[in-house]
N, C-alpha and C positions, 0 to 999 in steps of 0.2 A: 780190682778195687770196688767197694759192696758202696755202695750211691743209697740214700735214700729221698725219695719225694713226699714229701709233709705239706699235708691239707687239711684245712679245715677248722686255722686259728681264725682270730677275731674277735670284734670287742661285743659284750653282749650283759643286759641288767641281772642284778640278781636277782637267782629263782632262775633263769632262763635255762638252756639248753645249748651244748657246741658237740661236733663228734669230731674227734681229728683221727686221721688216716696217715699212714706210715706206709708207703710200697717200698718194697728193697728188690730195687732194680740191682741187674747185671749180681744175684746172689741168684745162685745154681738153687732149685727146690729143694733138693736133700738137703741142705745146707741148712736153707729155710724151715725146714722141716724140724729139725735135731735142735732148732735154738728155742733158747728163752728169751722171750719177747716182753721188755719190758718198756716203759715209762718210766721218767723222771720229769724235775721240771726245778726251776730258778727262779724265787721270787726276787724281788728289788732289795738287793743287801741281804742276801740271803742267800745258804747254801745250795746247793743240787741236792736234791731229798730223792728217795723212791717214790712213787704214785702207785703202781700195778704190776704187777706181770704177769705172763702166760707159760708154760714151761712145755715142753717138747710133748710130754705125758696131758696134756690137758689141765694141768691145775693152775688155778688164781689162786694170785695172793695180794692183798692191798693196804696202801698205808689206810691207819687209823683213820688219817682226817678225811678219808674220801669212802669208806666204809657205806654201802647200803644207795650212794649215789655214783660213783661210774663203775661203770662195765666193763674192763678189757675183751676182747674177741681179736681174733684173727681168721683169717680165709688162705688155706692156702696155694690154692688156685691162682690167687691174685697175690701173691707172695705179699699179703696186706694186711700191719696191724690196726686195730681201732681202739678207738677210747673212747664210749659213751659218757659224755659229761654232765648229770642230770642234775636240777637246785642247785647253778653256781651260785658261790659266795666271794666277796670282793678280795677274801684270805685266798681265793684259788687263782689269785691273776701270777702269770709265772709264764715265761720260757718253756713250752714243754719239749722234752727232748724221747725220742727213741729210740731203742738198743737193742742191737741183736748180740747175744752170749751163748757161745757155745765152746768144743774143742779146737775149733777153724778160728776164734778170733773173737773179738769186742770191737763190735762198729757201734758206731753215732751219729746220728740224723744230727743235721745243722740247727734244728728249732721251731719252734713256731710260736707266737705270740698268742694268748688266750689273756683278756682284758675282762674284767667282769668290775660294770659301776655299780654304786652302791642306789 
């Protein structure tokens, strides 16, 4: 059963800065390896969207509205996805959620809360 530990929500002004981190404990490296690492997130009354992903070959890909301000990375040493979140905006407060996709399976991190006042 592939666990993730999520860090790094919180509430923060807009313009600010958050980075959240994703480890996917108890998932074998290769595993790790072979997936696409992605983001999602749930605003308030609002569906689960994409934010970013990472895919096995290296490429990003990212929604429009975050375009030029977060960064996905991963390490996988540290079997750890990131999300650099630069110039939040109050439109970015959401549930974020992270995904590991590959032929082994579709896991899901529990969440983390990213709050941005105005």
């Amino acid at each position: 059963q592939v666990q993730f530990v999520e860090s790094g929500g919180g509430l923060v002004q807009a313009g600010g800065s958050l980075r959240l981190s994703c480890k996917a404990s108890r998932m074998i490296l290769s595993t790790f390896r072979a997936s696409t690492m992605n983001w999602y997130r749930q605003g308030p009354g609002k569906q689960r969207e994409f934010v970013a992903s990472f895919s096995d070959v290296g490429n990003t890909r990212y929604a429009e509205s975050v375009k030029g301000r977060f960064t996905i990375s991963t390490d996988n040493t540290k079997k750890t996805v990131y999300l650099q979140m630069n110039n939040l905006k109050p439109e970015d407060t959401a549930v974020y959620y992270c995904n590991a996709l590959s032929q082994y399976g579709d896991n899901w991190g529990q969440g983390i809360q990213v709050t941005v006042s105005s």
